[in-house]
C-alpha positions in Angstrom: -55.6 -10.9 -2.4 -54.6 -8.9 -5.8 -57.2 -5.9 -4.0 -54.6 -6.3 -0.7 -51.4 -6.2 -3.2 -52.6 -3.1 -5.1 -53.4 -1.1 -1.6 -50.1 -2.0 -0.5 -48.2 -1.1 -3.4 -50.8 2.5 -3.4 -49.8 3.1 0.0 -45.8 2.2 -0.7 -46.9 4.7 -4.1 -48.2 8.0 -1.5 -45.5 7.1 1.0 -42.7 9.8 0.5 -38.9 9.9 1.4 -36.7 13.0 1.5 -33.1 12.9 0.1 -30.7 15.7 0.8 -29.5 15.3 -2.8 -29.9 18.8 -5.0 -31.2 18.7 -8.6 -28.1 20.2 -10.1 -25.9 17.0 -8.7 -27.9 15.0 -10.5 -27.6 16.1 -13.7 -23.7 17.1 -12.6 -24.3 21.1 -13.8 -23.6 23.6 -12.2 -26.7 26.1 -10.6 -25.5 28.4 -13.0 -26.2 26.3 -16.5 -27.6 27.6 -19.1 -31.1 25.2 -20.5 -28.4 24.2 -23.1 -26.0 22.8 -20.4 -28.7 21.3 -18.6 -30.4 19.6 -22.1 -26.9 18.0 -22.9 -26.2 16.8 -19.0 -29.5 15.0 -19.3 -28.6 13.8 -22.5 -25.4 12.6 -21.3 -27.0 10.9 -18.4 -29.5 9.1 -19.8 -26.6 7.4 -22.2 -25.1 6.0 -19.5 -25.8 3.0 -17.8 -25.9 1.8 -14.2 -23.7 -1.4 -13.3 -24.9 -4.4 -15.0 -25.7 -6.0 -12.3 -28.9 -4.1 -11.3 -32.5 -4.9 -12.6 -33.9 -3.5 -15.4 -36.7 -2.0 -12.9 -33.9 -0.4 -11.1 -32.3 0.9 -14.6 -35.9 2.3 -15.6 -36.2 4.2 -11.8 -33.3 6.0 -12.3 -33.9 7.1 -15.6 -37.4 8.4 -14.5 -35.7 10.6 -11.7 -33.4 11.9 -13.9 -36.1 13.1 -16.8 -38.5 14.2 -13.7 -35.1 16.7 -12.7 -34.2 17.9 -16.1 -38.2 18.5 -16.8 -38.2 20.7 -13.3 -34.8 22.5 -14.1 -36.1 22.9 -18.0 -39.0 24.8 -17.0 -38.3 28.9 -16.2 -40.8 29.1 -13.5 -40.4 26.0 -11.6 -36.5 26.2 -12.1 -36.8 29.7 -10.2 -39.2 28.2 -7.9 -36.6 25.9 -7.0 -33.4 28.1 -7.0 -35.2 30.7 -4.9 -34.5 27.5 -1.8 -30.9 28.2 -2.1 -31.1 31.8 -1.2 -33.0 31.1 2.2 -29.7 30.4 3.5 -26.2 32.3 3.4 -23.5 30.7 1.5 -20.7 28.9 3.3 -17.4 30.6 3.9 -15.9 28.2 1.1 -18.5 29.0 -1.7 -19.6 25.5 -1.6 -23.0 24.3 -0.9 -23.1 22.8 2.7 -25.6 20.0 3.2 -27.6 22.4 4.9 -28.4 24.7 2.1 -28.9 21.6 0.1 -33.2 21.2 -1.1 -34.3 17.7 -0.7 -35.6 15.2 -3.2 -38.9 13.7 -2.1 -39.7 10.6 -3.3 -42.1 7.9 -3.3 -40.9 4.1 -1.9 -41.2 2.5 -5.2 -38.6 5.1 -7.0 -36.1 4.2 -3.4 -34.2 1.9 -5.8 -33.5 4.3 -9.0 -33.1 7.0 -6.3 -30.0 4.8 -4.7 -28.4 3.6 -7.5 -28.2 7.8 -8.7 -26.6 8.7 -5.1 -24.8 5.4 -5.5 -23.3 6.8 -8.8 -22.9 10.8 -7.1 -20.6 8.5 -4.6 -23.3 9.6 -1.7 -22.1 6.5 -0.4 -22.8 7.2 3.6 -26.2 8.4 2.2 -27.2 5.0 0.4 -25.8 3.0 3.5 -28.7 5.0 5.9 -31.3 4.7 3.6 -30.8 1.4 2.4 -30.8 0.2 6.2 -33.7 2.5 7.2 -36.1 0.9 4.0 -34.8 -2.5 3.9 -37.6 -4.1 5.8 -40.2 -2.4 3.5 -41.8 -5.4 2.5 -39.4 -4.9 -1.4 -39.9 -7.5 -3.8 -37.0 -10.2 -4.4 -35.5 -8.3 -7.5 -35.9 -4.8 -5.5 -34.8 -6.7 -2.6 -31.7 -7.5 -4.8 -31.1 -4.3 -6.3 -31.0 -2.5 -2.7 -28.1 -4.6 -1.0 -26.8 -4.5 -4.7 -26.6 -0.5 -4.0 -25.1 -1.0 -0.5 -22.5 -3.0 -1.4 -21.3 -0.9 -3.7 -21.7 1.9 -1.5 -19.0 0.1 1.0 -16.7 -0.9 -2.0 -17.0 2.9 -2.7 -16.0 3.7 1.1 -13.5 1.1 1.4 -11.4 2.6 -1.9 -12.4 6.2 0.0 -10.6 4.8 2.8 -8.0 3.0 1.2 -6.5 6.4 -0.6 -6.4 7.8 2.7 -4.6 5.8 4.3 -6.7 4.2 6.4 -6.0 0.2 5.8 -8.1 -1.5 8.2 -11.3 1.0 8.3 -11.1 0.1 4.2 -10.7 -3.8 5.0 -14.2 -3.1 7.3 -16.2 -1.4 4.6 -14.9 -3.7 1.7 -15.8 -7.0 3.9 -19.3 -5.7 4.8 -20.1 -5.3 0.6 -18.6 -8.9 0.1 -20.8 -9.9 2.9 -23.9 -8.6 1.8 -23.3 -9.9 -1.5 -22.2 -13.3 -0.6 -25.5 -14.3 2.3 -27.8 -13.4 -0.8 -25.3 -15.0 -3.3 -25.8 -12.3 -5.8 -23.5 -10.2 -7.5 -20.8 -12.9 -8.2 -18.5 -10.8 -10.3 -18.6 -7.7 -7.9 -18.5 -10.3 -5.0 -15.0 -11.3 -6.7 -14.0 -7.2 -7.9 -14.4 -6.9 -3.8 -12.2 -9.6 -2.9 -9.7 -8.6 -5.8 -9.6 -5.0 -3.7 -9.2 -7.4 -0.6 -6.3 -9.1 -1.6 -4.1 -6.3 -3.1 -4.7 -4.4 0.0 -3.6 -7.0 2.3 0.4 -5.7 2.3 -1.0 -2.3 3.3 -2.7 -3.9 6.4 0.1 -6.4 7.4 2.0 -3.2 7.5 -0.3 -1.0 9.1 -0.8 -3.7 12.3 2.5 -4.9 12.1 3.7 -1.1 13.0 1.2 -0.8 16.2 2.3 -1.0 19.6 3.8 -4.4 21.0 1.2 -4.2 23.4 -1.2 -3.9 20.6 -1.1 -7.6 20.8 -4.2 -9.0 19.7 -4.4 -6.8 16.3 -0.4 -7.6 15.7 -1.2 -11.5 15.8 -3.9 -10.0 12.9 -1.2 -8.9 10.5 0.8 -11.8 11.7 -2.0 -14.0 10.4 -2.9 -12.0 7.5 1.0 -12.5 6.2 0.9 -16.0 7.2 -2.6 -16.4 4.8 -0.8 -14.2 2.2 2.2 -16.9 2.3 -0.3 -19.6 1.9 -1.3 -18.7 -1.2 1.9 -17.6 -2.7 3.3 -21.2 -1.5 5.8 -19.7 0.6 8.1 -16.3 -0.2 9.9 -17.2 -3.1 6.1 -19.7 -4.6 4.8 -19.4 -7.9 1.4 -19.6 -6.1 -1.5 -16.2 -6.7 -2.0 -14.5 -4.0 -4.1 -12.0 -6.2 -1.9 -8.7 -4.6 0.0 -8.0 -8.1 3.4 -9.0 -6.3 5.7 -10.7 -8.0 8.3 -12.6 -6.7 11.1 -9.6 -6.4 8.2 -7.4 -5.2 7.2 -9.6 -2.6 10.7 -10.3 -1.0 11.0 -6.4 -0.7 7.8 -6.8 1.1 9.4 -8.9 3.5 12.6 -6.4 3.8 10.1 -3.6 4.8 8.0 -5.4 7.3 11.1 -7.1 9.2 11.6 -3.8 11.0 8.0 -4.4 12.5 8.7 -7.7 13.5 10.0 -8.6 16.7 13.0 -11.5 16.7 10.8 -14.3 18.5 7.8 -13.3 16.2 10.3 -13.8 13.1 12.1 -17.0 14.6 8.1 -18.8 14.4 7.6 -17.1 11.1 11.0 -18.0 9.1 11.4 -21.5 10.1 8.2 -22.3 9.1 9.3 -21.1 6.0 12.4 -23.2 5.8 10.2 -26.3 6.0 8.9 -25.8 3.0 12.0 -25.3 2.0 12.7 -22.0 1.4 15.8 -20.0 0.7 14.9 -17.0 1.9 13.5 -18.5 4.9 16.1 -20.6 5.7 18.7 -17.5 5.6 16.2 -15.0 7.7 15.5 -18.3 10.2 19.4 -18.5 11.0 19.7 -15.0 11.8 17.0 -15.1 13.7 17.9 -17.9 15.8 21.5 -16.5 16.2 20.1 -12.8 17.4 17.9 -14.3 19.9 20.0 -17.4 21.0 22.7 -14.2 22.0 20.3 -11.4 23.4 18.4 -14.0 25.1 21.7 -16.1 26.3 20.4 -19.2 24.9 23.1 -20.7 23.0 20.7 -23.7 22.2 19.2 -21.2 20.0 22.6 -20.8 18.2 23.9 -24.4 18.1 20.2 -25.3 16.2 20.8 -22.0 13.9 23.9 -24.0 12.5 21.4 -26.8 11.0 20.4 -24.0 8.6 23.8 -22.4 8.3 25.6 -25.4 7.1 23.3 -26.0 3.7 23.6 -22.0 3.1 27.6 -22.4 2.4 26.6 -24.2 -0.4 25.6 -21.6 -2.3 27.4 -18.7 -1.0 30.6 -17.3 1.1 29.0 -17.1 4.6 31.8 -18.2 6.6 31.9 -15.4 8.4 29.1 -16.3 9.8 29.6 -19.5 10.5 33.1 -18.2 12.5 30.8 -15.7 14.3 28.3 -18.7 15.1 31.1 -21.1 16.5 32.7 -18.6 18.1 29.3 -17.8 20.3 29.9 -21.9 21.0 32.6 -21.5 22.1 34.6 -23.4 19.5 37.0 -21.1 18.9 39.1 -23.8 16.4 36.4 -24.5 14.3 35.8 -20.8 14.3 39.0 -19.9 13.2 39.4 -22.3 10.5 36.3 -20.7 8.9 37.9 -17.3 8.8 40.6 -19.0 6.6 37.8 -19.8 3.8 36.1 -16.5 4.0 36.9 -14.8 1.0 35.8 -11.3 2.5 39.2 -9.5 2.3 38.1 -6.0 4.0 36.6 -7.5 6.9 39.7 -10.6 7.2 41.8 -7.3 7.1 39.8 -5.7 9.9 39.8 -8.6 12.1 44.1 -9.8 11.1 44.8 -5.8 12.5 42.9 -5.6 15.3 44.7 -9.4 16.3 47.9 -7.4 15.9 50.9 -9.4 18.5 48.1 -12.2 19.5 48.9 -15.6 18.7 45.8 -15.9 16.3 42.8 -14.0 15.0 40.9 -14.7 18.0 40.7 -10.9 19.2 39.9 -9.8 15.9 37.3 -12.0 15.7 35.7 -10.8 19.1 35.5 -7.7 18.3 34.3 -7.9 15.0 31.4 -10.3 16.4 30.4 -7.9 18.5 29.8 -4.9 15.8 28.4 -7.2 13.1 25.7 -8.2 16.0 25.1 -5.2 17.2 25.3 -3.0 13.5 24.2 -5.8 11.2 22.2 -7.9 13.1 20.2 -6.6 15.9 18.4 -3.6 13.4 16.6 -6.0 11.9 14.4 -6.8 14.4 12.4 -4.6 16.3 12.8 -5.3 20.1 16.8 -5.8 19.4 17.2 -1.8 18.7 18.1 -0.9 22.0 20.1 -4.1 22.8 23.6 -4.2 23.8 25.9 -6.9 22.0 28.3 -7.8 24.9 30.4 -11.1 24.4 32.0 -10.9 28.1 27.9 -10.4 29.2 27.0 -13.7 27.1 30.3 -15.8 28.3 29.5 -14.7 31.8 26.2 -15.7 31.8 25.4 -19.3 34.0 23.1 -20.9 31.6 25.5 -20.1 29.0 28.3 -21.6 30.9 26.2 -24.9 31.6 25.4 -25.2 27.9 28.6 -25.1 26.2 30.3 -27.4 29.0 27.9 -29.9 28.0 27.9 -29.3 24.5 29.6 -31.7 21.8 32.7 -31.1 20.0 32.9 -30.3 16.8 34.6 -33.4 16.2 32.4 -35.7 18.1 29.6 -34.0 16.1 31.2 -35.1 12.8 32.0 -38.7 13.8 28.7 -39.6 14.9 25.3 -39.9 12.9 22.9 -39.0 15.9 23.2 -36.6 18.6 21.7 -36.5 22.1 19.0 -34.0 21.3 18.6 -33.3 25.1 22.2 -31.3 24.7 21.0 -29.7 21.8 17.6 -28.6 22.6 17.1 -27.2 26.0 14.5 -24.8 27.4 12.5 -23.8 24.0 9.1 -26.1 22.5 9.9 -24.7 19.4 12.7 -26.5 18.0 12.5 -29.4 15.7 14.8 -32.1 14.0 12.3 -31.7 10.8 14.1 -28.3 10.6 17.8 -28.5 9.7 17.0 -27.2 6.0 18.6 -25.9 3.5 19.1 -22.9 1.3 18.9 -19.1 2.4 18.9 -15.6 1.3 18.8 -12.0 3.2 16.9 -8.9 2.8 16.8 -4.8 4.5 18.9 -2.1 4.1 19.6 -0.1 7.0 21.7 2.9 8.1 22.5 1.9 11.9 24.0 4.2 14.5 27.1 4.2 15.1 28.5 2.7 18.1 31.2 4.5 20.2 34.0 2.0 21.0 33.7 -0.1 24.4 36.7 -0.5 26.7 38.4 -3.3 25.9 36.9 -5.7 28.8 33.6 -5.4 27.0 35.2 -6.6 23.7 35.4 -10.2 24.1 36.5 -13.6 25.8 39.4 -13.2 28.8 42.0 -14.9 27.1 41.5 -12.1 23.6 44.4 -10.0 24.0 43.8 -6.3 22.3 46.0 -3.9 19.6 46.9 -0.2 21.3 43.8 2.3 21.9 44.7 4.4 19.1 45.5 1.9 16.2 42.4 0.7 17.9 40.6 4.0 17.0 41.6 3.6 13.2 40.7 0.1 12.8 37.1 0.7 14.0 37.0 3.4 12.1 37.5 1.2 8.5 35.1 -1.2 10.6 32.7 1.2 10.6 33.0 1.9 6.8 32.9 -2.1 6.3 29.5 -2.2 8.3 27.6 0.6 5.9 28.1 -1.9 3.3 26.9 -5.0 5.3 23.2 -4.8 4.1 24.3 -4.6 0.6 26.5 -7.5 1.8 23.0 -9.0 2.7 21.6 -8.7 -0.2 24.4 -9.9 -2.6 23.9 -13.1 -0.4 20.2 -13.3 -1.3 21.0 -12.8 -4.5 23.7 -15.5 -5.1 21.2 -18.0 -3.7 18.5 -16.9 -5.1 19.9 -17.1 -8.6 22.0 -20.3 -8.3 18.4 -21.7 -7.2 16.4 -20.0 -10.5 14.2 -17.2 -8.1 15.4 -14.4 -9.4 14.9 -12.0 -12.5 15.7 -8.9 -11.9 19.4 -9.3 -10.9 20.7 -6.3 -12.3 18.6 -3.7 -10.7 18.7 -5.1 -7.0 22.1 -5.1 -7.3 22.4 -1.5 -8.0 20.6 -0.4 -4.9 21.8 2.0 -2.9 21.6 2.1 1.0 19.3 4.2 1.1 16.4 3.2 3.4 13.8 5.5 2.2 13.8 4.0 -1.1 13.1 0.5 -0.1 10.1 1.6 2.0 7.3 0.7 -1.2 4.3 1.0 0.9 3.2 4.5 -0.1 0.2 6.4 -2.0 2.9 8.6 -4.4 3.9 5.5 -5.6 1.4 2.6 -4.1 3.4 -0.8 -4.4 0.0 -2.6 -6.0 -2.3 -0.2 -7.6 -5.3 1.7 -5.5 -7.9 0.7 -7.5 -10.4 3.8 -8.9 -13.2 5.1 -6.5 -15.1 5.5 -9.6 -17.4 2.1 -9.5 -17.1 0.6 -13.5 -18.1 -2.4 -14.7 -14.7 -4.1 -15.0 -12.6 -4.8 -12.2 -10.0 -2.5 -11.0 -7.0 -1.6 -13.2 -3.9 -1.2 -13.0 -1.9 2.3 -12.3 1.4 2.6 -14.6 4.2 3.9 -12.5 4.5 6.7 -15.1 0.5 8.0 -13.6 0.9 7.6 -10.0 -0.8 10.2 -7.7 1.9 12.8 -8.0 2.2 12.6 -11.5 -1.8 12.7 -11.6 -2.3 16.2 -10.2 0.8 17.7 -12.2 -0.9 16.5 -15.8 -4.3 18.5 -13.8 -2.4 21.4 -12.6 -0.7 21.9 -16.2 -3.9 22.1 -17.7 -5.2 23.8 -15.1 -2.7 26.8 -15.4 -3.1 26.2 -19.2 -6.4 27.1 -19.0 -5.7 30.4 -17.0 -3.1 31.4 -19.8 -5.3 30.7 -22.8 -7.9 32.5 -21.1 -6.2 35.0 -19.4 -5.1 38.8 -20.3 -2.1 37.6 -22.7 -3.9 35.2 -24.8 -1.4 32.6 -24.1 -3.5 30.0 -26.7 -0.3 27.9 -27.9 0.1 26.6 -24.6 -3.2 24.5 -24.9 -0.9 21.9 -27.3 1.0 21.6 -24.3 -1.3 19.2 -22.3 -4.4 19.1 -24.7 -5.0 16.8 -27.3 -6.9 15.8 -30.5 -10.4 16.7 -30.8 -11.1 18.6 -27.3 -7.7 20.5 -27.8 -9.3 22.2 -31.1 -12.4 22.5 -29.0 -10.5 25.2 -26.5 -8.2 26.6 -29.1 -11.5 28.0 -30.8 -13.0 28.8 -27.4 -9.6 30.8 -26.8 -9.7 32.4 -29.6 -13.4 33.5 -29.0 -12.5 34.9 -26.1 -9.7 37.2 -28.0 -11.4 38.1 -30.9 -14.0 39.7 -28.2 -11.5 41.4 -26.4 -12.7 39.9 -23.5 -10.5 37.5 -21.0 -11.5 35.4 -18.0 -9.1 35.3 -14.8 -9.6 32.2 -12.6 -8.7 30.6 -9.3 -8.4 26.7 -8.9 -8.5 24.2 -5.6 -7.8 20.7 -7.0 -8.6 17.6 -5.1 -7.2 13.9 -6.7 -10.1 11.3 -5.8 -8.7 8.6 -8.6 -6.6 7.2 -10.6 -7.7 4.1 -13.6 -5.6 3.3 -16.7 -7.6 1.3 -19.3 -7.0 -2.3 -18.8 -7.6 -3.0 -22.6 -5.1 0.0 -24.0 -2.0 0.7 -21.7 -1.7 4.0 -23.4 -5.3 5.7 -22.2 -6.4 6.7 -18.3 -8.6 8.5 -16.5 -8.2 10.5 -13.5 -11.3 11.7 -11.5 -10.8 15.3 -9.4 -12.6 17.3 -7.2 -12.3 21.0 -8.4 -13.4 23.9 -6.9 -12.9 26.8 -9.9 -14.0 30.5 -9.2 -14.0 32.5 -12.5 -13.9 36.2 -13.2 -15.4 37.0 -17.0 -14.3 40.8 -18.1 -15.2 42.5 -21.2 -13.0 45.4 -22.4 -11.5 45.4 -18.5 -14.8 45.5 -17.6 -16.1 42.4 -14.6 -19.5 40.6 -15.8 -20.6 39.4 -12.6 -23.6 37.9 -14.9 -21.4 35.5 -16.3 -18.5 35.2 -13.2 -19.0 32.1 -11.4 -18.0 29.9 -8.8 -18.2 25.8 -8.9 -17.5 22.8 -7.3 -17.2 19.6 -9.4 -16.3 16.4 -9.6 -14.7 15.9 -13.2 -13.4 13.2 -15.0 -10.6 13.9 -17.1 -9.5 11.0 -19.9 -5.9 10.9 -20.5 -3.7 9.9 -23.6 0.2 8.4 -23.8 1.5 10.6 -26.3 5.1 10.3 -27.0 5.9 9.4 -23.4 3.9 12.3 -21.9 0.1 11.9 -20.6 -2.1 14.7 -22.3 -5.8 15.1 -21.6 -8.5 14.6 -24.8 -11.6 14.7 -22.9 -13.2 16.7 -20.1 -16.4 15.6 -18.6 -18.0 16.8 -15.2 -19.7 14.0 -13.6 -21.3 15.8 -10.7 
């Protein structure tokens, strides 16, 4: 048996594997380093250490392939050997190595491991995925075994966060669930199993959103982010819940959340989701559950729709001056009394003005009232909700309507209502399965902010019921005008009602600032990379979980702080000798590292003229010291070296790195104190 072992493992031993990997990559220098360069890249490689989670036989591989390239690239002949495989092919029109001018690394199947967890590291991560399929049924031990699905998950967290910065929700929710899966079946890994489904969690908003904005016929992925929400509200035990969903939202983050993604919901899908949410209870659901049931009781002429939307109405005046409301509800009940006694309490004095000059020589405020129903439906209303854009808000369509007609007839007074503890609910709920007396709630609040199109004017048999009686066309003309004016404000309006709830019932903390916003609908939409609403966590693979991203360092920020060095560089360097400007974005030891390098380059009479591509892969501040980050960049550099105006092509270059550059909070500004190429 031990004879069989040992010709196995000789024959796993003389079995060889090419990797497209070069050995420059792997010691992160570029072809042009001098031995010193390539002495202190092994040096620096060899310090650092693999995730924590692989074997020690997997730790040992890679070191081995990284001394067996820095003993090839240290000596003269073999290095020239090996450099003469680059010139068998032309370079590529962008100076940059293309995988097909790239020499392979053959190895042997026992050094597969160390060899993964180095292209693993290089962030090779479509590489590791095809090899580590194509060898996993080699017969590996169990800690090999281990170490190889350890090196695949990685490689899909690495895609997923790849994915994830581009934009790409779902095809980063694929690649992050395969790693947790891999991990999981094996039951290895815990703490990476958990750094997978941290990235899981704070990416969940992004996906909501990305399915929620697909095509309504897109149904099947829609009811995805519908149940991804509905998972999210779970944990968070409901919108306004002091449960962890593990996305970073807090509760005022999260109800902007809800303002963004309304616009992608359609009114029946927010009807399902908002009463749901009032059961709980909830104020916010309760308030988004009554307009929801008013728009579609009136776009779909189903008053019964309406009459149950007052069950959540009634609790809400409690807290807040929503008469308005309730006139506009009662009026589409066609109890035009109680309607008009609701006006009286409103304390809204624009909009009471609006409606007492447009009733101008009627008998009452009922014409006002029409009218003003209409544009708050079709303005206010009907924006929120995504297949209510393009609908028409038409009281003489609604009265005219049979069903309608049938429904109020039979429905109760107001006063019969009041005097009697139970009501037929066969006149109340008619022709909808999704209405329930475990419903009348309490408790509400309101979210978006939307510029809606203006309306032109109807004629005035489109305004309202026969009996409304209407001011002359042009005083007509003016009043819609200031009606207009009144309805930019009514999402702020919205909002001031969330607010007042929300703070008389102890949600809210951030009073001040939400009730500064401006009505601007750009600056509510949060889902964005500039400025990510929960941080993108680092496509650089650490040991600790993901961090998170300061809104003084998002991505924009990032490549300024690179850029100014960048150009910095260029000055210092350059034909002027510009070294003061190093201070600038440079700081403690590695600033006084360039400043002698600068003044090197003077004292020679030499200068160096370059020409930069920059590329942000990453942002990570340091979860232990809120003043220190890093930011990890692709840059392709091309330098010209000239002595005494003279071009040294000798010592002219051009690269393409990956570099990680460590950043510093120095009074308020983010200056760089170390530089270090990591491929």
């Amino acid at each position: 048996m031990v004879n069989i072992l040992s010709a196995q493992q000789s024959a796993q031993e003389q079995e060889q594997i090419s990797i497209p990997v070069d050995y420059y990559r792997i010691l992160g220098v570029p072809i042009q380093a001098t031995p010193e360069q390539i002495e202190q890249a092994h040096r620096d490689r060899s310090l650092q250490m693999p995730r924590a989670e692989y074997s020690q036989e997997a730790t040992e591989g890679r070191q081995q392939l990284v001394t067996k390239v820095y003993q090839l690239l240290s000596n003269p002949q073999e290095r020239q050997n090996y450099d003469a495989q680059f010139q068998q092919f032309p370079p590529s029109a962008t100076g940059v190595n293309s995988k097909a001018r790239i020499p392979e690394l053959r190895i042997s199947v026992t050094e597969l491991v160390g060899a993964l967890v180095i292209l693993q590291e290089l962030g090779e991560y479509e590489l590791v995925l095809k090899l580590g399929q194509s060898y996993q049924e080699l017969g590996l031990g169990p800690v090999a075994r281990q170490d190889l699905l350890l090196s695949q998950a990685l490689a899909n967290l690495g895609l997923g966060r790849e994915q994830w910065h581009q934009g790409k929700y779902e095809k980063a929710a694929f690649f992050l669930l395969q790693g947790e899966q891999l991990l999981s079946l094996e039951n290895i890994a815990v703490n990476i199993q958990d750094e997978i489904r941290l990235d899981l969690a704070k990416l969940r908003p992004y996906r909501i959103l990305e399915l929620l904005s697909l095509n309504l016929s897109q149904v099947k992925l829609r009811q995805q982010g519908l149940d991804l929400l509905q998972t999210m509200l779970e944990q968070r035990q409901g919108i306004e819940g002091k449960g962890d969903d593990r996305s970073g939202l807090n509760i005022d983050d999260f109800l902007r959340f809800i303002q963004q993604i309304q616009t992608y919901m359609t009114v029946a899908e927010q009807q399902e989701l908002f009463e749901k949410e009032a059961r709980r209870p909830s104020s916010v659901g309760t308030y988004l559950a009554f307009y929801a049931l008013l728009a579609r009781g009136f776009a779909e002429k189903k008053p019964e729709l309406i009459f149950h939307s007052k069950t959540f109405l009634k609790r809400l005046l409690k807290h807040q001056d929503i008469y308005l409301e309730q006139a506009v509800c009662n009026l589409l009940l066609g109890q035009t009394d109680v309607a008009l006694q609701a006006l009286e309490r409103s304390q809204e004095t624009q909009t009471l003005d609006f409606i007492k000059e447009q009733s101008e020589n009627a008998p009452d405020l009922l014409p006002g009232l029409c009218l003003y129903s209409e544009r708050w439906l079709q303005l206010e209303v009907f924006p929120h909700f995504r297949d209510l854009l393009k609908c028409s808000a038409s009281l003489k369509a609604y009265f005219d309507n049979q069903d309608v007609q049938n429904y109020l007839d039979n429905l109760p007074t107001e006063k019969e209502l009041t005097s009697s503890d139970t009501v037929d609910k066969s006149v109340i709920i008619q022709a909808t399965d999704v209405l329930s007396a475990r419903e009348q709630l309490f408790n509400a609040s309101s979210l978006h902010n939307l510029n809606p199109q203006i309306i032109e004017p109807k004629t005035s048999a489109n305004l309202s019921m026969s009996e409304a009686t209407r001011a002359p066309e042009a005083n007509r003309e003016f009043l819609l005008s200031k009606l207009v004016l009144n309805m930019s404000k009514a999402n702020a309006y919205w909002w001031k009602v969330i607010l007042a709830i929300a703070i008389a019932l102890g949600f809210l903390t951030i009073i001040s600032t939400l009730g500064k916003r401006q009505l601007n609908p750009k600056s509510e939409l949060l889902l964005t990379l500039d400025q990510p609403l929960v941080t993108i966590p680092s496509l650089v693979v650490e040991s600790t979980p993901p961090s998170t991203t300061p809104s003084l360092l998002n991505s924009k920020r990032a490549r300024e702080v690179i850029e100014k060095w960048l150009e910095a560089k260029s000055r210092a360097y350059g034909t002027d000798h510009e070294i003061e400007v190093l201070s600038e974005i440079l700081t403690g030891s590695l600033l006084q590292e360039k400043q002698k390098v600068a003044e090197t380059v003077k004292n020679e009479g030499s200068y160096r003229e370059y020409d930069h591509n920059l590329e942000l892969k990453s942002i990570a501040l340091n979860r232990n010291d809120p003043q220190r980050a890093s930011i990890v960049a692709q840059v392709q550099e091309t330098a010209n070296y000239y002595q005494n105006g003279r071009l040294l092509s000798e010592q002219s270059y051009s690269s393409n790195l990956r570099i990680n550059y460590g950043l510093k909070l120095v009074e308020g500004e983010w200056l760089i104190d170390s530089i270090k190429v990591i491929e």
